[in-house]
C-alpha positions as CSV (number, residue, x, y, z in Angstrom):
1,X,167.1,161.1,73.5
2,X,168.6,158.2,71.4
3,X,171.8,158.8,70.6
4,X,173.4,156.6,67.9
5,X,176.1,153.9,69.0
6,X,178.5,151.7,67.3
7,X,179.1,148.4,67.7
8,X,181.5,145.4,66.5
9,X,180.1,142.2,65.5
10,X,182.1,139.2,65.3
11,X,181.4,135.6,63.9
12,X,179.0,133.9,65.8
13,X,177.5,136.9,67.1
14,X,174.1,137.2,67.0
15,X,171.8,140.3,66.7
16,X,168.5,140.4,68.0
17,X,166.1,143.3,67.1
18,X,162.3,143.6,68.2
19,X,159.8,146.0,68.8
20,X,157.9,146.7,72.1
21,X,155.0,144.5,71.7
22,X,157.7,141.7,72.2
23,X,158.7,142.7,75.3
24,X,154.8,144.0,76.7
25,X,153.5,140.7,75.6
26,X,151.4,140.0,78.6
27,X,150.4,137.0,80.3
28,X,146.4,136.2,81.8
29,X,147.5,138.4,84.8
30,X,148.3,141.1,83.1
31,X,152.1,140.6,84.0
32,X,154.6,141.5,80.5
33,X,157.0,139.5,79.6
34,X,159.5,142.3,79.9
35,X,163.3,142.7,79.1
36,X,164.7,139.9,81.4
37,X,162.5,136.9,80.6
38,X,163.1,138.2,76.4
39,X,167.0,138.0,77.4
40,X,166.7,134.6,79.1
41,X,165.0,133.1,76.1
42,X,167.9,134.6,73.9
43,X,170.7,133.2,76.2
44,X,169.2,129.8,76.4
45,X,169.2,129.5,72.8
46,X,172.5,131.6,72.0
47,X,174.1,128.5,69.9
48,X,171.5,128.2,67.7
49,X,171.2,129.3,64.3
50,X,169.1,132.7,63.6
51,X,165.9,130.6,62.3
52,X,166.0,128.3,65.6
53,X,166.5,131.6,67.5
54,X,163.3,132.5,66.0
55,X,161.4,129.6,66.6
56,X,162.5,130.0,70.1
57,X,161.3,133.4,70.7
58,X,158.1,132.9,69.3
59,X,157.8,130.0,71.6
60,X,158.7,131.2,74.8
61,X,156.1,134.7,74.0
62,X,153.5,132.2,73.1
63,X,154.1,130.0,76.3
64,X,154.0,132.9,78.6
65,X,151.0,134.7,77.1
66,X,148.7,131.5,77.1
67,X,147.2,131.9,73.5
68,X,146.5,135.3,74.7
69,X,146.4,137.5,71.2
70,X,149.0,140.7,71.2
71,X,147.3,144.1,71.3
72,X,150.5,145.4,69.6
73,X,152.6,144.5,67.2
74,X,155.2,141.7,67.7
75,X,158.0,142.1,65.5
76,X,161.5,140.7,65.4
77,X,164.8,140.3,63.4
78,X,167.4,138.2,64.1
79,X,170.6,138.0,62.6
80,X,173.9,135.5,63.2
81,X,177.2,136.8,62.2
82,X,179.1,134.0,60.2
């Protein structure tokens, strides 16, 4: 059960929101991408601005899957707080 939460964001904060197909994005071994490397990506890049954190995201999934297509969706938001 998902119980709802509240949380405080500050100025220079940044949000990151994404469905499951992010994180079970899988490479030609059938290995996912999975939680850790999706936080790794987001740490490396925590300075940037939201549209650079994008770009970012999108480029580590597509380096790790190898041009492999998605069999779900791949959706995510991501918002700075200024």
């Amino acid at each position: 059960m998902v119980r709802p939460a509240e949380v405080e964001l500050r100025p220079g904060d940044t949000l990151v929101l994404y469905t499951d197909g992010v994180t079970e994005a899988a490479n030609r071994s059938g290995e996912q991408l999975g939680l850790d490397r999706l936080a790794t990506i987001v740490k490396e890049n925590a300075g940037q601005t939201a549209e650079r954190m994008i770009q970012a995201i999108w480029r580590g999934v597509n380096a790790f899957t190898d041009g492999i297509q998605p069999v779900d969706d791949t959706t995510f938001v991501v918002c700075r707080v200024l």
